[in-house]
C-alpha positions as CSV (number, residue, x, y, z in Angstrom):
1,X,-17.4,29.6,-56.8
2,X,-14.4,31.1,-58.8
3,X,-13.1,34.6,-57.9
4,X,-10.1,36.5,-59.1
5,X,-7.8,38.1,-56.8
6,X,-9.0,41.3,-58.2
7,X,-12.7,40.5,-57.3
8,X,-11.7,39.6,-53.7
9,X,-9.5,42.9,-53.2
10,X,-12.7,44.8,-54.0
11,X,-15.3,43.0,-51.7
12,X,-12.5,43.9,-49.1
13,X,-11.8,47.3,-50.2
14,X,-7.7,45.9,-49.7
15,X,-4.7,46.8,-52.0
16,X,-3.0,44.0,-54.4
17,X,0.7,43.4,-54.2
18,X,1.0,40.6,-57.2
19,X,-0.8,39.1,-59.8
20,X,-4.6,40.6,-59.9
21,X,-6.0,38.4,-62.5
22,X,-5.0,35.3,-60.6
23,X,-8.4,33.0,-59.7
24,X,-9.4,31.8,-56.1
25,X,-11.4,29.0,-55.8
26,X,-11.3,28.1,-52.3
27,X,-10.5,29.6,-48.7
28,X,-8.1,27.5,-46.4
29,X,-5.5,27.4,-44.0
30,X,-2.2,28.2,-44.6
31,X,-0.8,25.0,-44.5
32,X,-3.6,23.3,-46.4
33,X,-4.1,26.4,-48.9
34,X,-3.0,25.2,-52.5
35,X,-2.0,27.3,-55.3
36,X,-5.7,28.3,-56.0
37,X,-7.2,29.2,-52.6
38,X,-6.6,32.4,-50.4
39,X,-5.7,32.0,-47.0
40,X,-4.9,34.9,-44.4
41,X,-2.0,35.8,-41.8
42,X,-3.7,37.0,-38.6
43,X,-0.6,39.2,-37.4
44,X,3.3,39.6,-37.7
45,X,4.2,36.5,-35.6
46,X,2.4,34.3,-37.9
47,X,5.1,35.4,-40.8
48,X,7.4,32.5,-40.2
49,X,4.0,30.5,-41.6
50,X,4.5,31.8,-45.2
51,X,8.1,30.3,-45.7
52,X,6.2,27.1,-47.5
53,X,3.0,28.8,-48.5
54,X,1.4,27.5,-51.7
55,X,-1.9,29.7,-51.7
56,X,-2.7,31.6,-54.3
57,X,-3.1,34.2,-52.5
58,X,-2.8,35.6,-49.1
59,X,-4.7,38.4,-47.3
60,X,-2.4,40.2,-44.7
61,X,-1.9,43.7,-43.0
62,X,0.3,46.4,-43.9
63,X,2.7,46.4,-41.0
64,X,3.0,42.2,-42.1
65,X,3.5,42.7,-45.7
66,X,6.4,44.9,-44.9
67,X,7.8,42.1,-43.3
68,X,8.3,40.2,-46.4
69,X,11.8,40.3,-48.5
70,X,12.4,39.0,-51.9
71,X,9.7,37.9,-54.4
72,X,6.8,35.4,-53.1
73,X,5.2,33.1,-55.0
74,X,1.3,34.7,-54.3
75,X,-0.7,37.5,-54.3
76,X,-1.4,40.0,-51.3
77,X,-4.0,41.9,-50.6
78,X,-3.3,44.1,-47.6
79,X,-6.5,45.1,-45.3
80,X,-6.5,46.9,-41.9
81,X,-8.0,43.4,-40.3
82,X,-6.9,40.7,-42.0
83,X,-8.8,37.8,-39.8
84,X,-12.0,40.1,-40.3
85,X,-11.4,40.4,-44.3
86,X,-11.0,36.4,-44.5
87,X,-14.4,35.4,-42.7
88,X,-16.1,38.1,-44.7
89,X,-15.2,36.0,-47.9
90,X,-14.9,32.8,-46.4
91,X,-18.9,32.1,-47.2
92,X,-18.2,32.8,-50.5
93,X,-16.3,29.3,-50.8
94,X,-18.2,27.5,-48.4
95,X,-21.4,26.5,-48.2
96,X,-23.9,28.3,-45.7
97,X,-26.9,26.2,-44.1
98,X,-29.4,28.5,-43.8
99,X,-31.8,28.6,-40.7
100,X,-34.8,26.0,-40.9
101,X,-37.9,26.5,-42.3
102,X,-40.4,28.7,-39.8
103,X,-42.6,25.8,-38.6
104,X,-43.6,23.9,-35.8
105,X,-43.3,20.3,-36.3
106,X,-46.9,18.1,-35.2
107,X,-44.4,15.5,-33.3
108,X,-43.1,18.8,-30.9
109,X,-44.8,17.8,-27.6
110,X,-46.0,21.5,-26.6
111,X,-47.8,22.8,-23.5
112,X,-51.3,24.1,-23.9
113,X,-49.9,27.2,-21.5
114,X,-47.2,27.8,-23.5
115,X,-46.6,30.6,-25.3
116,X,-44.2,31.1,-28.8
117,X,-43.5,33.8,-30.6
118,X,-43.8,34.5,-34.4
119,X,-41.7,33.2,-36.4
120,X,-40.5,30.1,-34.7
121,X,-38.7,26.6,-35.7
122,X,-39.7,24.0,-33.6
123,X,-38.8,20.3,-34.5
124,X,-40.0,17.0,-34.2
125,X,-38.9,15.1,-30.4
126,X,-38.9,18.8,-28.9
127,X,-40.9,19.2,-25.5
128,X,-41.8,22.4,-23.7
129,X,-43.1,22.3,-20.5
130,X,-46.3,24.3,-19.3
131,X,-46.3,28.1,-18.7
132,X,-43.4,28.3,-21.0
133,X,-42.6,31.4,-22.5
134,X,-40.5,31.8,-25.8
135,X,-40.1,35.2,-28.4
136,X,-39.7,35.5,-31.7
137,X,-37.6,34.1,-34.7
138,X,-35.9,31.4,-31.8
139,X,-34.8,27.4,-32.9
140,X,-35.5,24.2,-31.2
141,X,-33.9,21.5,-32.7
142,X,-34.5,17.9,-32.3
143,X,-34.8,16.6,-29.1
144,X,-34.6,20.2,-27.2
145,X,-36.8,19.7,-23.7
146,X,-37.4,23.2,-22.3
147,X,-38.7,22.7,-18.5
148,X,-41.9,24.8,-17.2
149,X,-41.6,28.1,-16.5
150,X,-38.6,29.0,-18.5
151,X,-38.4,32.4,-20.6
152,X,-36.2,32.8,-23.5
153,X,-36.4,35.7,-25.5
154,X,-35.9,36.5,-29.2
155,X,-33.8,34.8,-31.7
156,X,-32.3,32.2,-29.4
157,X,-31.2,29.0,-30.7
158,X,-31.2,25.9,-28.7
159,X,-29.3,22.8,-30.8
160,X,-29.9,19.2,-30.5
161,X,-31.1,17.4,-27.4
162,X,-30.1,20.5,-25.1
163,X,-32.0,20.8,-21.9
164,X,-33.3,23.4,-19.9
165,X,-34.7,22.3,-16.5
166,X,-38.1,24.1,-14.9
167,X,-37.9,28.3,-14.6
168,X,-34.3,28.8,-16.5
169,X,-34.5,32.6,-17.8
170,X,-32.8,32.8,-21.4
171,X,-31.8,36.4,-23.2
172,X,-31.5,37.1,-26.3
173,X,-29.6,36.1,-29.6
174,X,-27.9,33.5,-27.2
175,X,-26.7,29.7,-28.6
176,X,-26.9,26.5,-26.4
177,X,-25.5,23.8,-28.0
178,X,-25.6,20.2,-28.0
179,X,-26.3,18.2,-24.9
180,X,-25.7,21.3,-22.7
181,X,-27.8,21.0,-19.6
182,X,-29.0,24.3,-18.2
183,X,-30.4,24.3,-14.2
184,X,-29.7,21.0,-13.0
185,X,-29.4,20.8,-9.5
186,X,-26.6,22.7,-7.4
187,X,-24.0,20.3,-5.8
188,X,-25.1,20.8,-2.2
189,X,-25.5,18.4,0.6
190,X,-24.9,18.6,4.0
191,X,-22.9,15.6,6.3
192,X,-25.5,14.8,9.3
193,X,-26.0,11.5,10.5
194,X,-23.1,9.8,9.3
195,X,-24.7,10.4,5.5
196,X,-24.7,13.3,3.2
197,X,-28.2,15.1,3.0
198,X,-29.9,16.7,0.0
199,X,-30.0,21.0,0.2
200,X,-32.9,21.8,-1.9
201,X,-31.6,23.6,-4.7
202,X,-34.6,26.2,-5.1
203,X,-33.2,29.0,-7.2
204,X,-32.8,29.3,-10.8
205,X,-30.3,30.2,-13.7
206,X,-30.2,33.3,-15.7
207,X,-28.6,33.4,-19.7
208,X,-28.4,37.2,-20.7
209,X,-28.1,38.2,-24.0
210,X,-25.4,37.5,-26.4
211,X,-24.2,34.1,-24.6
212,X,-23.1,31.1,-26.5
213,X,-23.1,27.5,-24.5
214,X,-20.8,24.5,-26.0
215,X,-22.0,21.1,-26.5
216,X,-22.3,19.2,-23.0
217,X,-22.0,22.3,-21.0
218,X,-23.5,22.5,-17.6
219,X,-24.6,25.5,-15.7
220,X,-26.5,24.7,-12.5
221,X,-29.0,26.2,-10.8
222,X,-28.7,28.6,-7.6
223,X,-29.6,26.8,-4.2
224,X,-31.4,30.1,-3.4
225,X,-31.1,33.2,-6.0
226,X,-30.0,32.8,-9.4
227,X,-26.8,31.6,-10.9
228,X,-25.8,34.1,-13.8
229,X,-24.2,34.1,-17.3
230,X,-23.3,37.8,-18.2
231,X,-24.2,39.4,-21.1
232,X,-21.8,37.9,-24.4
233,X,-19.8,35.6,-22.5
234,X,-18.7,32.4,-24.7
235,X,-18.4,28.9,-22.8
236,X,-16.7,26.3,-25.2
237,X,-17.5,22.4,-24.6
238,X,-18.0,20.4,-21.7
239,X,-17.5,23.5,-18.8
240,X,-19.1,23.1,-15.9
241,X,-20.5,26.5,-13.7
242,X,-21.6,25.4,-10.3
243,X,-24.4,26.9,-8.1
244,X,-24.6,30.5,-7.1
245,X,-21.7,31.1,-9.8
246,X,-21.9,35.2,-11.4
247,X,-20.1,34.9,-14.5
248,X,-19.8,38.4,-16.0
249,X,-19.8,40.0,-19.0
250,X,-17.9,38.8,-22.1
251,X,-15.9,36.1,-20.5
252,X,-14.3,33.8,-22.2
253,X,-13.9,30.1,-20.6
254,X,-11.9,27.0,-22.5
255,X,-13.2,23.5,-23.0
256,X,-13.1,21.5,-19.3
257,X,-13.0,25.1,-17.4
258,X,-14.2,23.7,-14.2
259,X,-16.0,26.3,-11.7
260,X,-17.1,25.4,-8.0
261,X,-20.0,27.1,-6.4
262,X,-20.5,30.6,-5.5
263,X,-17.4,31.6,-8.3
264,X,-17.7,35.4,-9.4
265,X,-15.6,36.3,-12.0
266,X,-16.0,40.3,-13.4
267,X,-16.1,41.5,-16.8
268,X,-13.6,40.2,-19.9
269,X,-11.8,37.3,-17.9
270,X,-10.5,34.9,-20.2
271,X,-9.7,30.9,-18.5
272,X,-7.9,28.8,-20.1
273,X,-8.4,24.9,-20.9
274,X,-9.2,23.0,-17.6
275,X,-8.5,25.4,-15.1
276,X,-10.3,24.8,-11.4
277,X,-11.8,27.3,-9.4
278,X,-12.5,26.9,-5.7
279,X,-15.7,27.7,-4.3
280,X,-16.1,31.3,-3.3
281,X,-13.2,32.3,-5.3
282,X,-13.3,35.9,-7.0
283,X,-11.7,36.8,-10.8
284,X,-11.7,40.7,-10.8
285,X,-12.1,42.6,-14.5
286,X,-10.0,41.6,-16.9
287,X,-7.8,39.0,-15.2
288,X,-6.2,36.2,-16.9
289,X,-6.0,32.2,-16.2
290,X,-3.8,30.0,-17.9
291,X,-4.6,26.4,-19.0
292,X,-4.7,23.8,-16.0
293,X,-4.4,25.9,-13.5
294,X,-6.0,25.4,-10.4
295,X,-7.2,28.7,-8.4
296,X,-7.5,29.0,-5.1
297,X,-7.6,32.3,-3.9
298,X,-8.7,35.4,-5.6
299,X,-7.2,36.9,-8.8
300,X,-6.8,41.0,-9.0
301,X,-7.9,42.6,-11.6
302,X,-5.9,42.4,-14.7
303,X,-3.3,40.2,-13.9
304,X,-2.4,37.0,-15.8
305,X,-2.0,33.9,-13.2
306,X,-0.3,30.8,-14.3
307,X,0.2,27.2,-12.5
308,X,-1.5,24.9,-9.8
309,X,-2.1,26.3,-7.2
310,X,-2.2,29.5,-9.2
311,X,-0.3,32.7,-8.8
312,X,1.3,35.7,-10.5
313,X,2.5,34.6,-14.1
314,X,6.2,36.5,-13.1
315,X,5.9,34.4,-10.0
316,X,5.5,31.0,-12.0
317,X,7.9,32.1,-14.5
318,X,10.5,32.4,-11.3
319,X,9.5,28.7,-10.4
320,X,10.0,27.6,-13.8
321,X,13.2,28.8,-14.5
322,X,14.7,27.2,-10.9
323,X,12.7,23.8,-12.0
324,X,14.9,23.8,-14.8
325,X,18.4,24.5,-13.0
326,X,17.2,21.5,-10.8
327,X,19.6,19.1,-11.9
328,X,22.4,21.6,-12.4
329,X,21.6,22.7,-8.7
330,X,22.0,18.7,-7.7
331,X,25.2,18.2,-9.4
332,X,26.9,20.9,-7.9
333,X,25.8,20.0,-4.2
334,X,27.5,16.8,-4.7
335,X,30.6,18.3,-5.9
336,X,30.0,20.6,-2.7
337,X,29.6,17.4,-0.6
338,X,32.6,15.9,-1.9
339,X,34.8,18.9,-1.4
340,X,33.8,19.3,2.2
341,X,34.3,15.6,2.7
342,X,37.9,16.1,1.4
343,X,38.5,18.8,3.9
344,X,37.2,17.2,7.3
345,X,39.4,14.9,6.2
346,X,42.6,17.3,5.7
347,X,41.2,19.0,9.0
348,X,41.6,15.4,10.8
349,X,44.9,14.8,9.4
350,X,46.4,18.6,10.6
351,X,45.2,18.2,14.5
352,X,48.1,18.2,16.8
353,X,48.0,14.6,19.4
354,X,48.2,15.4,22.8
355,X,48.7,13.7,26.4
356,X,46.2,12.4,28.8
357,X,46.5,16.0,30.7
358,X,45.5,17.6,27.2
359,X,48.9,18.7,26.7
360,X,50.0,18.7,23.1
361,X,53.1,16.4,22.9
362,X,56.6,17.3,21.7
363,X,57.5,16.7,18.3
């Protein structure tokens, strides 16, 4: 659809700085935003970004827009959030699938014992298992196999061909994407005999509200109690939460987060991209992990931890900056080696001969 600047300003209650008569017709990037789209800068460090801007116009905040010298080439429209104000409009340019139609397919394989709520979407290839239990207004797309025994609760979407094994609890408003596999069996064997053993894995997994899975994510179950996903925690594709994990609320884990059994991490801890945690470790409230770091001991609360094996980001920072002076450090040792070289040698050269009693000789 085509919106003028002026239009877009008052969906978004912002201020114009430009030319308000100027059309939109689609929402992009900055970089791929031409002279008739609207983009958005998220905050002041993002300015540099706007050097080559072509967009037609740009939404920004006030303290960013002040930023600016000499004439630009689009429109502003100055907001209090600017990355709020551009996905508030973005739909308009973009086409929105809307939720399937509230059926259950005849090709869904379903339980007699189960149970679904009203308002349901249940496609074709999807299997529920007996003495399931699901709410209201929840999808299961293609291919979705929900064990026996499992709960999920309302409006809960479960994409293509993901799996919940026997007695997984699920909350509310939560998204499991693609291939994830919730419940599989804990890692846990014991060595006897010269061979590894199976240990029953007997517990279960609990999903509270809020929680949103990636696509070939993998939360297994407890070997004896639950392992837990905290209320509005996000994992992003192909993590892996090991047995007896308690993830808690509103974490936020990276694509290839890795985390052994027994893990507890507290509330808002954000992991970066493939970052390790040994079993048992602890990440108190608020901590911070940064990409490929491997933890091995427990993180304190509100600390940012960098490196493998992890520690204190000012810590890393130390080990960076005398990485760097390596080769500096190896050149001079040389020179060091070569200057003490040269005076052993003067030292030789200066010692006084003496006689076989150890007298010096005359001279």
């Amino acid at each position: 659809m085509t919106e003028s600047v002026e239009t877009l300003a008052a969906v978004l209650n912002g201020l114009i700085h430009g030319d308000r008569a100027r059309t939109i017709d689609d929402a992009n990037a900055i970089e791929a935003a031409g002279p008739s789209a609207v983009t958005f800068v998220m905050n002041s460090s993002q300015v540099s970004r706007l050097k080559d801007c072509r967009a037609g116009a740009v939404i920004m905040e006030g303290n960013v827009a002040a930023l600016l010298t000499g004439p630009v080439g689009f429109s502003m429209i100055i907001v209090t959030d600017a990355q709020a104000a551009f996905q508030k409009i973005l739909p308009l340019f973009r086409k929105i699938r809307q939720r399937p139609e509230r059926s259950i397919s005849p090709h869904a394989h379903i339980h007699p014992t189960a149970q679904l709520g009203s308002n349901c979407h249940v496609a074709a290839g999807v299997v529920i298992g007996e003495d399931v239990v699901i709410g209201s207004d929840c999808d299961l797309h293609p291919g979705v196999v929900v064990g026996a025994g499992c709960r999920i609760a309302n409006d809960t979407i479960l994409h293509a061909n993901a799996v919940l094994y026997h007695d997984v609890v699920v909350g509310s408003r939560v998204i499991i994407h693609s291939g994830a596999v919730i419940g599989a069996d804990g890692f846990g064997y014991r060595f006897a005999s010269g061979k590894f053993e199976k240990i029953p894995q007997l517990g279960t997994v609990h999903i509270h509200d809020d929680v949103e899975i990636g696509a070939c994510a993998t939360v297994d179950r407890g070997a004896i109690g639950p392992t837990v996903i905290g209320e509005g925690t996000k994992l992003d594709n192909l993590v892996m939460i090991g047995h007896n994990c308690e993830v808690g609320r509103h974490n936020v884990f990276a694509s290839q987060v890795g985390m052994a059994g027994s893990c507890r991490s507290g509330d808002y801890v954000r992991l970066g991209g493939q970052v390790g945690i040994r079993d048992h470790a602890q990440l108190h409230t608020g901590c911070t992990v940064g990409a490929k770091a491997g933890v091995m001991k427990d993180v304190p609360a509100g600390e940012t931890w960098l490196g493998a094996p992890a520690t204190h980001e000012m810590e890393q920072k130390r080990l960076v900056v005398a990485m760097r002076r390596l080769p500096d450090m190896k050149d001079q040792l040389k020179d060091l080696e070569k200057q003490v070289a040269t005076l052993v040698a003067e030292l030789e050269k200066l010692k006084v001969p003496t006689d076989a009693n150890g007298l010096r000789a005359a001279g």
